[in-house]
N, C-alpha and C positions, 0 to 999 in steps of 0.2 A: 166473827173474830178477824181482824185484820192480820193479812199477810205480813210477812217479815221484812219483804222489801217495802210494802207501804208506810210499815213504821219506821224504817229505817229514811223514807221518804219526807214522813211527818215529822222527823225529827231535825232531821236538815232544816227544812225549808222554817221550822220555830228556830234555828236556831241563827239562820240567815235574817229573818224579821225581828229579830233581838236585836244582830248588828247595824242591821238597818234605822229601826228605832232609837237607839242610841247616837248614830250618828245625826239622825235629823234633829235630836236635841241639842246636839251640840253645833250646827249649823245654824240652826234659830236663834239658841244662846247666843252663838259669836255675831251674826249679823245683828240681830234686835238690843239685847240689855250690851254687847261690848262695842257696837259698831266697827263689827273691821272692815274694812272693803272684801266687795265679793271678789277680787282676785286672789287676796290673800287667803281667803277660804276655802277655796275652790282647789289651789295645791294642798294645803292642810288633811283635807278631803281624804284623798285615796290613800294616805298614808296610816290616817286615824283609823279607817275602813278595815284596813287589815290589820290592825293591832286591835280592835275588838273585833272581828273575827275569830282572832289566833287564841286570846285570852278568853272571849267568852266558851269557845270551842274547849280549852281543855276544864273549867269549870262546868260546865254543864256535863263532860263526863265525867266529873269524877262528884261532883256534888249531890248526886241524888244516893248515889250508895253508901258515900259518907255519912248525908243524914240518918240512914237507916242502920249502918253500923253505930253512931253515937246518941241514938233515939233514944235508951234507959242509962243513959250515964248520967253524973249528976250536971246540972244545968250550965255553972259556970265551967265546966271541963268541955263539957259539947260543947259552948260557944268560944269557947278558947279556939278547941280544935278546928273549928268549921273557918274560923276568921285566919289561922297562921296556913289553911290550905290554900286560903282566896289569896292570902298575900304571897303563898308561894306559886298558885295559880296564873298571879298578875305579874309575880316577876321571869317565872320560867318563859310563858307566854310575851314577853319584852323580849328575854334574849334568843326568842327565839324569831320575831316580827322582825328587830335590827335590822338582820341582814337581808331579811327579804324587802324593807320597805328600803334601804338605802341600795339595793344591787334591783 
């Protein structure tokens, strides 16, 4: 059974490799199918970096407990609810990257 800081470890570092993931999709995407130049990609970069960080970071906590609170609801209510958290996951997570990606 793994320790508690090693899961606290493995959860990081999955949750570091999601943003990272994410970002190299949208690097590929912008250089290959949109052609932007890699300067203009390269400030985009660190800004995007931390706004999926900050957004994946509060969905991934709070999405697994969700699931399992709305597990025997009926179907269209869980997916209601799972979808207005993501959206309020990805707006909270906005106002809250702003001032870190612009200071």
């Amino acid at each position: 059974m793994p320790s508690e800081g090693s899961h606290w470890t493995l959860r990081l570092s999955k949750l570091f490799g999601y943003g990272v993931l994410i970002t190299a999709v949208l690097v590929v995407t912008l250089l290959t199918i949109l052609r932007v130049p890699l300067s203009a990609v390269s400030r985009m970069v660190a800004v995007y970096f931390v706004y999926t960080l900050i957004i994946s970071a509060l969905a991934w906590a709070v999405m697994p407990a969700l699931g399992e609170w709305t597990e025997h609801k009926p179907l269209l209510l869980r997916w209601t609810i799972l979808v207005a958290v993501l959206l309020g996951a990805g707006t909270l997570g906005s106002a809250i990257a702003s001032p870190s990606a612009y200071y």
